[in-house]
C-alpha positions as CSV (number, residue, x, y, z in Angstrom):
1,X,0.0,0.0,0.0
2,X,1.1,3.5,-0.6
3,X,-0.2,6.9,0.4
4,X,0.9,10.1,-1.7
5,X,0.4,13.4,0.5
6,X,-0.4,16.5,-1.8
7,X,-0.9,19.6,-0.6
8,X,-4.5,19.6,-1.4
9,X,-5.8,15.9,-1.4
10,X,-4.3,12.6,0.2
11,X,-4.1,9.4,-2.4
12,X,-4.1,6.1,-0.9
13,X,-3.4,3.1,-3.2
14,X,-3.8,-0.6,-2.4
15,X,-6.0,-3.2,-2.0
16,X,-9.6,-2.3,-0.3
17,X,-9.1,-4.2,3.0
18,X,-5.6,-2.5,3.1
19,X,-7.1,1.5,2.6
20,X,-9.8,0.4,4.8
21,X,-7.5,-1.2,7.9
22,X,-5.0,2.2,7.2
23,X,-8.1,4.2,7.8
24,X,-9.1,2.3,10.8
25,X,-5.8,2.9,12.0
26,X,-5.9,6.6,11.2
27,X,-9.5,6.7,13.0
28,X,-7.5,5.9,16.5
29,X,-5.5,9.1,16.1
30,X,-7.6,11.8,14.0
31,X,-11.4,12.5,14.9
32,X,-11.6,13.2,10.4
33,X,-9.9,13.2,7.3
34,X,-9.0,16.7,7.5
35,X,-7.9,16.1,10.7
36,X,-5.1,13.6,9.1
37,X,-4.6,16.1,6.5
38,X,-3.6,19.2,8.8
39,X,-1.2,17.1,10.5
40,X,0.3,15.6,8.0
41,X,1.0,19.0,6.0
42,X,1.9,21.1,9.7
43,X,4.9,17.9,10.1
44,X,5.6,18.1,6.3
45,X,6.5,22.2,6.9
46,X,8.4,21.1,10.2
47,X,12.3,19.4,10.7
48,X,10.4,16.2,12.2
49,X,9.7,15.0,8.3
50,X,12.8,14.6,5.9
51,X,12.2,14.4,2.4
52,X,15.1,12.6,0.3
């Protein structure tokens, strides 16, 4: 499975039981989606993420 962070959409890509066990996983965390989103993008702007 891979998930590709944009800065305006999120594109996961796998098999439906994986998306759906990756959101379950997500759901512990983030209350929604855009939830997910905001963090992801505020740790993407921060040191804590390196890009190669």
């Amino acid at each position: 499975m891979k998930i590709y962070v944009n800065p305006t959409s999120i594109t996961m890509v796998g098999k439906a039981w994986e998306i759906r066990a990756k959101l379950r996983e997500y759901a512990k965390t983030y209350h929604t989606v855009a939830d997910w989103r905001s963090d992801i993008h505020h740790l993407s702007t921060s040191d804590e993420l390196k890009q190669d």
